[in-house]
N, C-alpha and C positions, 0 to 999 in steps of 0.2 A: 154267582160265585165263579161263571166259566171263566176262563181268563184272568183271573183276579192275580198277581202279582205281592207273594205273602213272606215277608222278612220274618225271620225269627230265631232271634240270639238263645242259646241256652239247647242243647241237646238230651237233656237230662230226660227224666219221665214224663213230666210235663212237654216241655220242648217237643218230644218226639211224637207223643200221641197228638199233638195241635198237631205239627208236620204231617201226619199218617193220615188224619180225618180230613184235611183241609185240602191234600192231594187227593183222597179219593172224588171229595164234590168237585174239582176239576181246576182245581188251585194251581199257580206256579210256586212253588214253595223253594224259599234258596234257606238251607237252615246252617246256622253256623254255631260252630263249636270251637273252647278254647284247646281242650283238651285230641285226645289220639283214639277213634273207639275202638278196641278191640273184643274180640268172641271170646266170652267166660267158655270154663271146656266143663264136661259134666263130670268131672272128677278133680274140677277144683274144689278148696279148701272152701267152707259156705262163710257168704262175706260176713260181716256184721252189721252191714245196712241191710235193715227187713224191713218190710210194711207189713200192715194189717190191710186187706185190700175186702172192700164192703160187695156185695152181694149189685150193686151200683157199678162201680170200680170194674168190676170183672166183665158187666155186662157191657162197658164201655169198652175193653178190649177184646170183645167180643165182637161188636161193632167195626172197630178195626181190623178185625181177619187173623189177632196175632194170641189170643188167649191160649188155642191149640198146640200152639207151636212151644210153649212153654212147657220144657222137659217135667214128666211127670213127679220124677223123683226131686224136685226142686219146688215142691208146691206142699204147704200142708193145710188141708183145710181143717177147720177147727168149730165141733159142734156146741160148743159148751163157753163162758165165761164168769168168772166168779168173781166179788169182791168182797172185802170185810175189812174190821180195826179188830184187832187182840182185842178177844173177849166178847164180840158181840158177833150177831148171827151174820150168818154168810147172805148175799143177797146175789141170785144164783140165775145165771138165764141162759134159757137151750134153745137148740133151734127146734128140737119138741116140740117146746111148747106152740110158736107158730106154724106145723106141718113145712117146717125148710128142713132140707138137707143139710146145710151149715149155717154158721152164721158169717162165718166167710172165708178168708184165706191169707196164709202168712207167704211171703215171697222174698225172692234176695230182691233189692232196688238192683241190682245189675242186670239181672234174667229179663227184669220187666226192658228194660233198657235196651237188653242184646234183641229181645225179639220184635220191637219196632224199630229197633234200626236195620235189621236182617229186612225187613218190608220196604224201610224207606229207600234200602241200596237197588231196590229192585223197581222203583220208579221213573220213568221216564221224564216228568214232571216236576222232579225232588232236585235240587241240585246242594250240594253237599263241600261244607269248606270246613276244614277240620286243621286244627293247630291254630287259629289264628285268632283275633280279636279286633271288636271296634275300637276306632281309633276316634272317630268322629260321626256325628248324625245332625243331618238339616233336612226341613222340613218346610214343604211350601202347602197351599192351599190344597195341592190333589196328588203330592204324592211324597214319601219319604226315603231319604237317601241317605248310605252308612256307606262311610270309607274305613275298609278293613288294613290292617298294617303292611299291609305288602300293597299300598293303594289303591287298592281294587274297588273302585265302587257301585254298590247294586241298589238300585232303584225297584220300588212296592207301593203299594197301597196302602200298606199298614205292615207297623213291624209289631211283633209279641217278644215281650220281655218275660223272659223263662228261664231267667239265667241263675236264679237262685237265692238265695237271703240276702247275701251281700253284691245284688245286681249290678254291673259295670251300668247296663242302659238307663236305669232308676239314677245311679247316681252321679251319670253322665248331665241328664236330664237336671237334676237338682229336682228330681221330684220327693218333696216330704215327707217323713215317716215318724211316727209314733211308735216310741221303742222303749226298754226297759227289763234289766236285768233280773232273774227270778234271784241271785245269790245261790244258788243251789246248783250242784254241775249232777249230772247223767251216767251214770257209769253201765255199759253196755259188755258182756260178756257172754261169748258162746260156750258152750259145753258142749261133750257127749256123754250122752245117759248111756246105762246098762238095760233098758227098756225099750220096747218097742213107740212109735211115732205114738206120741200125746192127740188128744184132740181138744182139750182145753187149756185154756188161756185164764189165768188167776194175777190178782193183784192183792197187796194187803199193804193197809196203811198205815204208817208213824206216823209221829211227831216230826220224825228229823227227814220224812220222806216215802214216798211210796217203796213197795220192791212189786216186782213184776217177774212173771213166770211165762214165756211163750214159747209155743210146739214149733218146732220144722222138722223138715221133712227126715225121715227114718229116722235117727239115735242122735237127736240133734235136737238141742234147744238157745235157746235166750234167755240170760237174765237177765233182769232192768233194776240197776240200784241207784235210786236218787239219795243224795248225800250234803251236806256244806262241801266247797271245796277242798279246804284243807283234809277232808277224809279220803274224797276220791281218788286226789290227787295221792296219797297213802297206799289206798286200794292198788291205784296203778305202779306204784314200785314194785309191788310185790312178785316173786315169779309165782307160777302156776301152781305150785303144790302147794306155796305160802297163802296165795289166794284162796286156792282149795279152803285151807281148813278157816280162813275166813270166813269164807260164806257157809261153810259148817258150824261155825260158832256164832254168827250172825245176822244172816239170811235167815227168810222162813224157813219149814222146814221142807227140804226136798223127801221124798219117799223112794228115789233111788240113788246109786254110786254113778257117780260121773268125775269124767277130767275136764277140766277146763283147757280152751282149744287158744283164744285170742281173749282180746279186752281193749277196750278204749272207750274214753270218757269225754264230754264235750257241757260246753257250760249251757245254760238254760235261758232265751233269749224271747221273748215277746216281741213279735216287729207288727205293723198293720201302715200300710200306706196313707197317706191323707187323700189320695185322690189315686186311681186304677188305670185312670186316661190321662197323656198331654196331648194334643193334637192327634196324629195318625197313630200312635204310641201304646201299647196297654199292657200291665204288667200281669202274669198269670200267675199260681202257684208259690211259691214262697219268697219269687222279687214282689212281691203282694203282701204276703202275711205269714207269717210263722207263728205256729202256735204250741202250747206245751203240749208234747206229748202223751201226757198222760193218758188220755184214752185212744192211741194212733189213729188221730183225724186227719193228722198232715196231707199224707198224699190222697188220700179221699178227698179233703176239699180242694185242694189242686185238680182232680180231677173233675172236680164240678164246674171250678171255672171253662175249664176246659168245652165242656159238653156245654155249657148255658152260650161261649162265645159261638162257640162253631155252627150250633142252632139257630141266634142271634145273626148271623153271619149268611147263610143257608137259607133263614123264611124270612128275611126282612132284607131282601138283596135291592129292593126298590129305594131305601133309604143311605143318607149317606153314611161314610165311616165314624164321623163324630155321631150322630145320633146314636149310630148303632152300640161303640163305645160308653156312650154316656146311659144309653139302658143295660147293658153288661155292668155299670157299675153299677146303678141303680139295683141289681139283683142281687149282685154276688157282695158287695161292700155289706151290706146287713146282716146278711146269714153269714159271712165269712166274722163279723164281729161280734154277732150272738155266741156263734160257737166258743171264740175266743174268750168272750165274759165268762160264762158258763165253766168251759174250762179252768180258769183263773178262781174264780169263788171255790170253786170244788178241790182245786188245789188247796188253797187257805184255810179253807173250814178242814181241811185233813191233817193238817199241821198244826192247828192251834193245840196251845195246853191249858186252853182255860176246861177248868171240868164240867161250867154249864154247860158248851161246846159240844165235850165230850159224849156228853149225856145223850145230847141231841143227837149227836155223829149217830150212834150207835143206835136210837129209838128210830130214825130216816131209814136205815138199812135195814132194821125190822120190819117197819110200817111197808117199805118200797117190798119187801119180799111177797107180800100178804097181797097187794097190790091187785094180781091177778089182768086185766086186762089193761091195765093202766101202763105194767112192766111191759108188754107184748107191746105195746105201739112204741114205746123208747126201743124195745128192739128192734123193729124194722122199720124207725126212723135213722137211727144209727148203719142197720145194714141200710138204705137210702131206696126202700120199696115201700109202698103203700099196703 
C-alpha cells in the first residue's frame, strides 16, 4: 500500500472515510470534490440528512481517529427499536437484551462528513480539489488517468467511484445498472419535542407506507413518512403549523408537543450496479447500490464496502488491482444484494392489503418477539458484531 497512487471522485461519507483510511496505510490520495466543503458550526440548525450508524459503522470511524471529534451534542445514541402493524404486537429489541450499551447511533450525514474532512486537511499525503469535476477518464494496463475541468490531469492506481447514486464516473464509464422505481416518495421531517433526547427508534406499518420515529440529539427528532407521491408532494405544501396538525391527525401517535422545524421529501429508488469493477475503476457506497431505506442500511453498507476494499487493498498488496477489484466484488455484490432483496420483500409484504398477508404480517411479529435468541443474532447482525 506504501506509495500507492489513489483517485477518488466523491467526497461524501463514503469518499472521505476511503481517503482517511487509505492515507493512513501510506496511500497518495488526490480526492475530488464537485461541491465547496465547508464546517457545520455547533449551533446550526440539525440538517435533515441523518443516518442510523451500526455499532460496525462507529468502530470504523473509530479506526479512523475521527469518532471523537464528533461534537457531543450532535450524536444520539439509541438503546431501544420497536416495530409493529395496528393491532398486532409490537416486536421490540434492546440493547439489553445482548449486554451493549446501544444499539447504535443517530448522526447528521454532515458532522460525519465535517470530521473526516477536518483529518483529511490535516494530511500531508491528501491532496484535495474541490469545486470541480471529471471531464474525462483513460485507462491503460497499470494506471488510471482523469482530466478534471480546468485540465488538470492526475494519474493513480486506481480510482474509487463514491460520488453518489447518480455517479458522473459510473456513467462516464457506461457502466450498467439495475434500477427501479418504488412509486412511493419519503417524506423526511424534523421536529422539536417538548421532551428530553429519546433513546428509541420506532416504526409502524401501513398499507400505504411505513412512518418512522427517530431520536437526535437533545429536543430533537425525525420523522419518516412514506406515502404515494401525490400525498407527499401535499405534505410538502403545507406550512408548519398546517403540517403540524397533519401529522396530528395522521401520523402515529407522538406522546409529546413539538413544532416542526424543516421538511423535505425525495422519491424512493432501488439502484444495484451490474458489475463494482471496470478495469482500475470501482464503485463504492451508493455509485454502487442504493437501497430503501427502510431499516437505515445505506450508509452502513457503504461503509462496509469501504472497510472490505481497504483491507482487500492492505493484506493482499502482492496481487494486482484487477484481482483485487474482482474479490472486492466478489464479497460485497452479494451481501450488498441480499440486503437489498431482503429489504424489498419486507417492504411489499408491509403493504400488501391481501388479509391472508395480513394475518401473517402480524403472526411473524408475534412468533419474531417470542423468538428469544434467534432475535439477539438479527440484532447484532444488523449492529455488524458477532
Amino acid at each position: 500500500m506504501v506509495n500507492t497512487k489513489i483517485i477518488i471522485v466523491g467526497g461524501g461519507m463514503v469518499g472521505a472515510l476511503s481517503a482517511l483510511l487509505l492515507a493512513k496505510q501510506g496511500s497518495t490520495v488526490h480526492l475530488i470534490e464537485k461541491s465547496t466543503f465547508t464546517m457545520p458550526n455547533n449551533n446550526d440548525p440539525v440538517d435533515l440528512r441523518v443516518s442510523a450508524f451500526s455499532a460496525q459503522s462507529k468502530h470504523l470511524l473509530e479506526t479512523a481517529g475521527v469518532w471523537k471529534d464528533i461534537p457531543e451534542q450532535r450524536l444520539c445514541p439509541y438503546k431501544g427499536l420497536q416495530t409493529w402493524e395496528k393491532g398486532s404486537q409490537k416486536l421490540i429489541f434492546s440493547s439489553d437484551d445482548i449486554g451493549a450499551e446501544q444499539l447504535g447511533y443517530i448522526a447528521e450525514n454532515r458532522w460525519i462528513q465535517a470530521v473526516l474532512w477536518q483529518a483529511l486537511q490535516g494530511m500531508p499525503n491528501v491532496h484535495i480539489y474541490q469545486q470541480t469535476q471529471v471531464t474525462d477518464i483513460q485507462q491503460s494496463p497499470k494506471q488510471v488517468m482523469v482530466t478534471l475541468k480546468e485540465q488538470q490531469v492526475i494519474e493513480g492506481e486506481l480510482l474509487l467511484a463514491c460520488d453518489g447514486a447518480n455517479s458522473a464516473v459510473r456513467n462516464y464509464l457506461q457502466m450498467p445498472m439495475t434500477s427501479w422505481d418504488y412509486r412511493h416518495h419519503c417524506l423526511l421531517i424534523n421536529i422539536t419535542t417538548d421532551s428530553p433526547q429519546q433513546d428509541i427508534t420506532w416504526q409502524e406499518f401501513r398499507e400505504t407506507g411505513p412512518c418512522a420515529f427517530l431520536p437526535l440529539a437533545g429536543h430533537h427528532a425525525s420523522l419518516v413518512w412514506y406515502h404515494n407521491p401525490q400525498k407527499v408532494k401535499h405534505l410538502q405544501s403545507l406550512n408548519n403549523l398546517q403540517l403540524k396538525q397533519a401529522i396530528k391527525d395522521e401520523f402515529p401517535t407522538l406522546s409529546f408537543d413539538f413544532e416542526v422545524d424543516t421538511k423535505g421529501g425525495f422519491p424512493l429508488i432501488r439502484r444495484h450496479a451490474q458489475q463494482y469493477y471496470q478495469g482500475r475503476v470501482a464503485l463504492l457506497g451508493d455509485a454502487a447500490h442504493t437501497i430503501n431505506p427502510l431499516a437505515g442500511q445505506g450508509v452502513n453498507l457503504g461503509f462496509k464496502d469501504v472497510q472490505c476494499l481497504v483491507e482487500l487493498l492492505t493484506e493482499c498488496s502482492d496481487l494486482g488491482i484487477p484481482e483485487i477489484l474482482n474479490r472486492y466484488q466478489c464479497k460485497r455484490k452479494p451481501a450488498n444484494l441480499l440486503m437489498q432483496t431482503g429489504m424489498d420483500v419486507f417492504y411489499k409484504v408491509s403493504k400488501s392489503e391481501s388479509n391472508l398477508v395480513r394475518v401473517l404480517r402480524k403472526g411473524f411479529l408475534g412468533v419474531a418477539q417470542q423468538s428469544g435468541q434467534l432475535k439477539n443474532r438479527v440484532m447484532r447482525y444488523a449492529m455488524g458484531i458477532n
